[in-house]
C-alpha positions as CSV (number, residue, x, y, z in Angstrom):
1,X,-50.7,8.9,-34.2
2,X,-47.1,9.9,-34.4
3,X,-48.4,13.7,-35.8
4,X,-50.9,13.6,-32.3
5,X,-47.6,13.0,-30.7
6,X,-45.4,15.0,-32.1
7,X,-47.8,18.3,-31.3
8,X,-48.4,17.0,-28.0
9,X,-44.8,17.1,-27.4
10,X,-44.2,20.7,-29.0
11,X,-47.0,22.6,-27.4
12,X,-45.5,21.1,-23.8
13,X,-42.3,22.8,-24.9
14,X,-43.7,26.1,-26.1
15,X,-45.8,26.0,-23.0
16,X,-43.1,25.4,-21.0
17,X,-40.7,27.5,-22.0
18,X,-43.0,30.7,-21.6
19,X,-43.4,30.1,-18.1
20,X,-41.0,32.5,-16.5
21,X,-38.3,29.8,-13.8
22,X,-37.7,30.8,-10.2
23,X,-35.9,33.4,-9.8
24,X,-35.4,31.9,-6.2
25,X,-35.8,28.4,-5.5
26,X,-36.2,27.4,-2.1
27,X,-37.3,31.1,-0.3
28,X,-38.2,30.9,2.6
29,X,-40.0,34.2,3.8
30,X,-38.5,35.8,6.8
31,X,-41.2,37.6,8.7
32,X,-39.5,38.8,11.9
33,X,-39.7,42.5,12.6
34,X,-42.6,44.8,12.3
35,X,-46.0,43.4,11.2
36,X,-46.9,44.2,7.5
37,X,-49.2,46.7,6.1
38,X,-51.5,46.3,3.7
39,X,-51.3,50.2,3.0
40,X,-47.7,50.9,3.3
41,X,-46.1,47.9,2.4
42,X,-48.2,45.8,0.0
43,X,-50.2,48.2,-2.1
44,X,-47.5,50.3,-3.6
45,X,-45.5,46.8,-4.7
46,X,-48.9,45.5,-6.3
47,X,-49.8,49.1,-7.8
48,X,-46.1,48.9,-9.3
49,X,-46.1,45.6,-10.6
50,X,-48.9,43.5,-10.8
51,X,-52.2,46.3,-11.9
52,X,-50.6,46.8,-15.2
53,X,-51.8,43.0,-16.2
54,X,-54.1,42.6,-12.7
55,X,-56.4,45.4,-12.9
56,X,-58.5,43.4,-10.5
57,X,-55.6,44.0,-8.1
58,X,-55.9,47.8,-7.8
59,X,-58.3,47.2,-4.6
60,X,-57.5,45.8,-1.4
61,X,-60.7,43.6,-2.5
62,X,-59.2,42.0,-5.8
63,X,-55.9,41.2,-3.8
64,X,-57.6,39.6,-0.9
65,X,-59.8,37.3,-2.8
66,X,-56.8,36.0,-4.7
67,X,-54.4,35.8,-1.7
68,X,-53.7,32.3,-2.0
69,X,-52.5,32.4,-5.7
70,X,-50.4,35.8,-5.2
71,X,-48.6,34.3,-2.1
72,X,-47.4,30.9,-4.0
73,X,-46.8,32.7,-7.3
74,X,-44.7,35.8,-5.7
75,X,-43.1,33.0,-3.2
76,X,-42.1,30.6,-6.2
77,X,-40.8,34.0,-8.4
78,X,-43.2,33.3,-11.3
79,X,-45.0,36.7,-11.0
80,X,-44.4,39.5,-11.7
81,X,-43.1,38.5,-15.2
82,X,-40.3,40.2,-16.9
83,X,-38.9,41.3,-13.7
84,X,-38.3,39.9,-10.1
85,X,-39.0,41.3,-7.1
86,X,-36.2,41.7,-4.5
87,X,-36.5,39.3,-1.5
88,X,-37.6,42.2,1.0
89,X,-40.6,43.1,-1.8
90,X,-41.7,39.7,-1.3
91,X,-41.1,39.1,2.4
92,X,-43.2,42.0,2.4
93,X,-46.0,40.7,0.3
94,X,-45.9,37.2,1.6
95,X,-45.2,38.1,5.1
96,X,-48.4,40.1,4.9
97,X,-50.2,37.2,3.6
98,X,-49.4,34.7,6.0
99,X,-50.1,37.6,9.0
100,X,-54.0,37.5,7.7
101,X,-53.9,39.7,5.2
102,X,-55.4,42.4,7.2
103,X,-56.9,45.6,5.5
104,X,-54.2,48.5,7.5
C-alpha cells in the first residue's frame, strides 16, 4: 500500500511540475479597438507558435474546431510552451475568439 502511495504521489509531482505556470494570472482580454482577423492577426501568431507541435493548426479549419481549448489555454499562459506570448498576441488571439471566430 505504502509503494501504491508513494508512486501516486511522485507521478502527481512529475506531472505537475511539467505543466508550464501562468505566465499571467488573472488576464483579462481587452478587446476594444478594431475587430480581429483571422487572416492578419491570428494566423501568423498560430503559424509562429503553435503548427510546430499543432500541425492540425495550419488551417483556419483545425483552429476553429479547437477554439474552445486554444482560447482557455492562450488566456491562462499554458500554451505555447517554452515561450509566452505578449498580452497584445493574445488579446489578439482571444479577442478573435470571443468575436466568433470569423474566417476574414
Amino acid at each position: 500500500m505504502k509503494k501504491i502511495l508513494f508512486l501516486f504521489i511522485l507521478g502527481t509531482a512529475l506531472v505537475s511540475a511539467c505543466k508550464k505556470s501562468s505566465t499571467t494570472p488573472g488576464y483579462t482580454p481587452d478587446c476594444s479597438g478594431a475587430a480581429k482577423s483571422f487572416a492578419t492577426n491570428v494566423s501568423p501568431i498560430v503559424q509562429q507558435y503553435c503548427t510546430g507541435c499543432h500541425a492540425k493548426y495550419a488551417s483556419y479549419a483545425g483552429i476553429s474546431g479547437d477554439k474552445a481549448a486554444i482560447r482557455v489555454t492562450i488566456a491562462d499562459g499554458s500554451m505555447p510552451t517554452n515561450t509566452a506570448l505578449t498580452t497584445a498576441q493574445k488579446n489578439s488571439v482571444v479577442c478573435w475568439i470571443d468575436s466568433g471566430a470569423a474566417n476574414n
